[in-house]
C-alpha positions in Angstrom: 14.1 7.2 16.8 13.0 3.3 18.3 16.1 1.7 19.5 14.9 -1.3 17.3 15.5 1.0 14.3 18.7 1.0 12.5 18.4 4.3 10.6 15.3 7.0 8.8 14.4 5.9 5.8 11.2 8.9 5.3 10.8 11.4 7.9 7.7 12.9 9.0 8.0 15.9 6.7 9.2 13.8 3.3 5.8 11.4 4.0 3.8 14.4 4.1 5.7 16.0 0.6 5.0 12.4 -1.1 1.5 12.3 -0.1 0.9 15.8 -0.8 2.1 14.6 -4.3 0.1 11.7 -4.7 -2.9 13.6 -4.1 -2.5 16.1 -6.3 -1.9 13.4 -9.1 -4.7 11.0 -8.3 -7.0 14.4 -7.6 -5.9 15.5 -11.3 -6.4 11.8 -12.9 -10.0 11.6 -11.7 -11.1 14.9 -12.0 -15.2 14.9 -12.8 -15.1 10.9 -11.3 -15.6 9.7 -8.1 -13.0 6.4 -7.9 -13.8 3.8 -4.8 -10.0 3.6 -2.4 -9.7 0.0 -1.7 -7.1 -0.2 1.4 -5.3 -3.5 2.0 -4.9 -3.9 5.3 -3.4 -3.8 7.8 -0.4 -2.0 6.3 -2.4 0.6 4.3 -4.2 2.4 7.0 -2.0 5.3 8.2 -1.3 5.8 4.4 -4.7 5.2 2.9 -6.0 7.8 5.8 -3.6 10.4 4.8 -4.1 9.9 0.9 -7.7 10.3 1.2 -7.6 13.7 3.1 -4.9 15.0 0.4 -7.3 13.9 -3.0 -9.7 16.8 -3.4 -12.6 15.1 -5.1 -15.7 12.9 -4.0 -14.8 9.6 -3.0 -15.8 6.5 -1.4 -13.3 4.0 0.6 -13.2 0.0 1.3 -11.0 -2.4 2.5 -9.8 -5.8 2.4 -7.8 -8.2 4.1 -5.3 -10.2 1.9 -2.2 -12.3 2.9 0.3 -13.8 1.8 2.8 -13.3 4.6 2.0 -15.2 7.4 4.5 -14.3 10.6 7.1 -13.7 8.0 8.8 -11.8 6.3 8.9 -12.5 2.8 6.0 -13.6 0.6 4.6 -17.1 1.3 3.7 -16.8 -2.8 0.3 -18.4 -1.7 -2.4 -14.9 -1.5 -5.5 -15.7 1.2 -8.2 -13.2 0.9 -9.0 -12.9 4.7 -12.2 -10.1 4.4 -13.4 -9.4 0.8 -14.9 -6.5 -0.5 -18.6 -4.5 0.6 -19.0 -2.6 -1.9 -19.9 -3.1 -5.8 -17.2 -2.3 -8.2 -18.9 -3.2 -11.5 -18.6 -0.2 -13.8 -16.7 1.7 -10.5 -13.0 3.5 -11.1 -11.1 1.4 -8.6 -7.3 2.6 -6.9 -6.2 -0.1 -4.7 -4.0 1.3 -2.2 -1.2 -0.8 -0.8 1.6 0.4 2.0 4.5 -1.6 -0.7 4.6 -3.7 -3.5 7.5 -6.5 -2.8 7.2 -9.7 -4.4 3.8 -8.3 -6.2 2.3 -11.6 -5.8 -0.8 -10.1 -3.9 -1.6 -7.4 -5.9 -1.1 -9.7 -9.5 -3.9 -11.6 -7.5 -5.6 -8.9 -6.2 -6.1 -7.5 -10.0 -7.1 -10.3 -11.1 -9.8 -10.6 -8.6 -10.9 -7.4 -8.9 -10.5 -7.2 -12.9 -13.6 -10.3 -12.3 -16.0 -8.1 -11.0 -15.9 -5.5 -14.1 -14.9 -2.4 -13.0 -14.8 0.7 -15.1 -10.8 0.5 -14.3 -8.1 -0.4 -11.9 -5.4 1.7 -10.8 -2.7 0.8 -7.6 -0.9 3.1 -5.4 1.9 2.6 -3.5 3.7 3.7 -1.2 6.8 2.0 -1.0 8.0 0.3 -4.5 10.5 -2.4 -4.2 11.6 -3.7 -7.5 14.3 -5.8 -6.6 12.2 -8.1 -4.8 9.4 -8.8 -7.8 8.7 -11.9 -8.8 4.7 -10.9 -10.0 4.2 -9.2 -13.3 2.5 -6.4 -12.0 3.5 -2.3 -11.3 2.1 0.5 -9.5 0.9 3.1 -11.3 1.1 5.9 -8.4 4.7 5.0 -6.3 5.4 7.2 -3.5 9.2 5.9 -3.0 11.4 3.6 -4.8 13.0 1.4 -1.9 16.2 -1.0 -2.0 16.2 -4.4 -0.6 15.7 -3.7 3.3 13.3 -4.2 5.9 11.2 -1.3 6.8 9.3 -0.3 9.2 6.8 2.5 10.9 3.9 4.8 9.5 1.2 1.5 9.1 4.6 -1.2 8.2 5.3 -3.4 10.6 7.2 -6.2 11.9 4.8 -9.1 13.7 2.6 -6.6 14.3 4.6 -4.1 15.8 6.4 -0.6 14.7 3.2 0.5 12.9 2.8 3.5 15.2 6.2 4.9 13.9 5.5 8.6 12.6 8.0 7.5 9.9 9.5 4.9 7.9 12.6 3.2 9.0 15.0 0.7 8.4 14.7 -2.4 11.1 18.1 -3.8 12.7 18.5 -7.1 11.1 18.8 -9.0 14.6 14.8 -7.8 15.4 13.9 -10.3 12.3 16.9 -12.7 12.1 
C-alpha cells in the first residue's frame, strides 16, 4: 500500500466484483439500445475504461471536462465546463459516468445541461456515492459503493493530481491534504 495512504478502502478484487456488477446491470437495462458513455474526466477514466469492457452491448463513449474543484478538496459550488461534448445526444440514451458523487453540484448541472440538448434519456453511474456530503438534488441511478465522509484516493481519484495510478481505492492520511 502508498505510504501516503491510511488504510484500503476497495481492493483490486472488490473493484472488479462491483464493476462486474454494474455491467451486468447497465448491459440488462439497455438491452436492444445502444446508450452513448459520457466520462467526466479526469476522475472517470480508469472506471469508465473498465465499465465499458464489462457492458456487453454496442456502444459509443465521450467525454467532458467539468469542474468545480479547483486545487481543493471540497466543491467550489461554482461548475465550469472545461471541454464540452463531440457528439449529438438529441434523441441518444445517455449514462454519464462519474468516479463519485460528493456535493452533487456537478452532476445537478451536468443534467441540466445535458437534459437541454434532448436526449432520449439520462442515466448516471457512479462509482463511489457519498451521501453525507450532498448538498445537490440529484442521485445516481447505478452506485458502485456507498462511502462515508473521507478522502479517497487511487483507481482514477486523486489528490492534486496525484494517487490516480493506485490499483485500488484508499483512504488518504489527513496530513497529505490538511
Amino acid at each position: 500500500m502508498h505510504p501516503d495512504v491510511e488504510k484500503l478502502f476497495a481492493s483490486e478484487e472488490q473493484l472488479k466484483g462491483i464493476i462486474a456488477r454494474l455491467g451486468a446491470q447497465i448491459t440488462a437495462d439497455y438491452a436492444g439500445k445502444k446508450p452513448l458513455f459520457v466520462g467526466v474526466l479526469r476522475g472517470c477514466f480508469v472506471f469508465m475504461a473498465d465499465l465499458v469492457r464489462a457492458c456487453n452491448l454496442p456502444c459509443t463513449i465521450d467525454f467532458m471536462v467539468v469542474s468545480s474543484y479547483g486545487a481543493g478538496t471540497t466543491s467550489t459550488g461554482a461548475v465550469k465546463i472545461v471541454k464540452d461534448l463531440t457528439e449529438n445526444i438529441e434523441g441518444r440514451d445517455v449514462i454519464i459516468v462519474e468516479d463519485i458523487l460528493d456535493s452533487g453540484n456537478t452532476l445537478s448541472y451536468l443534467r441540466k445541461y445535458m437534459l437541454a440538448r434532448k436526449p432520449a434519456s439520462i442515466r448516471i453511474v457512479t462509482l463511489l456515492d457519498k451521501p453525507e456530503r450532498r448538498t445537490a438534488d440529484v442521485q445516481a441511478d447505478y452506485v458502485g459503493f456507498t462511502i462515508p465522509d473521507a478522502f479517497v484516493v487511487g483507481y482514477g481519484l486523486d489528490y492534486n493530481e496525484e494517487y490516480r495510478n493506485l490499483p485500488y481505492i484508499g483512504v488518504l492520511k489527513p496530513e497529505i491534504y490538511s
